[in-house]
N, C-alpha and C positions, 0 to 999 in steps of 0.2 A: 388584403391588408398590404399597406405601400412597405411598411417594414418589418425585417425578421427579428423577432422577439425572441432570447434564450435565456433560461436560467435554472441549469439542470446541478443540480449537487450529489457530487458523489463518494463513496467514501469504498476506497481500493484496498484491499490487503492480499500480501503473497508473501511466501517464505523464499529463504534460504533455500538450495540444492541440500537436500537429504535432512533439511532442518536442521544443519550443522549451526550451531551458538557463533558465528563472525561476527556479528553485531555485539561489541565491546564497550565498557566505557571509553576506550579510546577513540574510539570514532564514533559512535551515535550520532553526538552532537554533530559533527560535522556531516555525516551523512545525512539526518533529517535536512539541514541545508542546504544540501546538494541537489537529493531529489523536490524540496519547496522551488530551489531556481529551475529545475529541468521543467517544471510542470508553469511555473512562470514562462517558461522560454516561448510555451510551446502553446502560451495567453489561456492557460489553465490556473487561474490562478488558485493556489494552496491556502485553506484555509488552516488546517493545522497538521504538520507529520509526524510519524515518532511511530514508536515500537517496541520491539523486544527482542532479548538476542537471536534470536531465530526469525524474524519475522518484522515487516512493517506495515504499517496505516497511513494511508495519505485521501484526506477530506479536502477535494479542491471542486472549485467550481468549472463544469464541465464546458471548454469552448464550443462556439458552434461550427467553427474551422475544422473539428479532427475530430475522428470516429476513436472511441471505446481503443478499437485495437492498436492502433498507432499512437494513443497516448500511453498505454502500455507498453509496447513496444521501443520507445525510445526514452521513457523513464529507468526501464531495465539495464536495456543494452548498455545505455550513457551510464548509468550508474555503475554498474559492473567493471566495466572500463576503468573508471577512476577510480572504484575501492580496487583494485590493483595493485594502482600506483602506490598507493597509501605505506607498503611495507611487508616486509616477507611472510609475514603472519596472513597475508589479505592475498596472496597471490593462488591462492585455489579458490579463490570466489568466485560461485557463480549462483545467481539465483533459481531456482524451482520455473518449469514450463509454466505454471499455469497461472489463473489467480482467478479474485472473486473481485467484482465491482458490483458495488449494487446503491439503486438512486436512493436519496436521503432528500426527506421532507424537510422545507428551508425552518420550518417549525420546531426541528430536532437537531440542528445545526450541533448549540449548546451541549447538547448531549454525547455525541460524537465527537468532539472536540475534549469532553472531558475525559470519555472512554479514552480518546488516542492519549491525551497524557499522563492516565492511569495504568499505563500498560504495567511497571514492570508490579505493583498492587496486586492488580486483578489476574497476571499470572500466577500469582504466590496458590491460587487456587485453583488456578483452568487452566488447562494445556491449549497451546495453539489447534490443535486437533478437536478438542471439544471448543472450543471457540467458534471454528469456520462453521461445524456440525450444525452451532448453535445460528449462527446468520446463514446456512443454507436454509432449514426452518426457518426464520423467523420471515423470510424473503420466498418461501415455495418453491426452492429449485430442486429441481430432478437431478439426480449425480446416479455414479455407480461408485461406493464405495471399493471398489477393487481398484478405481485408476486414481481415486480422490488424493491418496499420500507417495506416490511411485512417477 
């Protein structure tokens, strides 16, 4: 084939450091755009981000320039940095090592898109913790609950 074809969508989520609630209404808003530009930046483009105070979702389409870990990796780091700045309330943020990416059918887009803007709804009933539980099933991934929240 003369040319490389991609179009991988995927939909990220990772907590907070100790799933400490920093994500406030005072910044949400501004941080869902922060990390939509990081993932822009870095020709990832973000189909929808958002969250909840403990946690966020970012549904972007996956470049063919940068692997998995280095779009993670500089979504984080860059983020964390400038919730900082933000104000003395933000100056112990850090996020959680790890996170969960997993591919999304371009046929479910709709759906993930509505989940991520249904965050703070659908936590009124599910904890972030049964949330990831429920996409490491629904995805077949192998974990060890011992390292999954530490």
């Amino acid at each position: 084939m003369p040319q490389s074809l991609s179009k991988v969508y995927v939909h990220i989520t990772f907590s907070t450091k100790n799933r400490h609630p920093f994500i406030d209404n005072e910044i949400a808003q501004e941080l869902w755009a922060y990390l939509g530009g990081i993932c822009k930046m870095l020709e990832c483009d973000p189909v929808r981000v958002g969250g909840h105070n403990d946690h966020i979702h970012i549904c972007c389409l996956l470049s063919k320039k940068i692997t998995q870990i280095k779009l993670l990796e500089e979504v984080k780091k860059s983020s964390s940095k400038w919730i900082k700045t933000k104000g003395r309330q933000y100056e112990k943020f850090y996020w959680q090592d790890g996170y969960g990416i997993f591919s999304v059918n371009p046929s479910e887009i709709e759906s993930v898109v509505k989940y991520i803007e249904n965050q703070h709804e659908h936590h009124k009933k599910r904890t972030f913790q049964k949330e990831l539980l429920a996409f490491l099933k629904k995805y077949n991934v192998e974990y060890d609950e011992r390292y999954l929240w530490n």
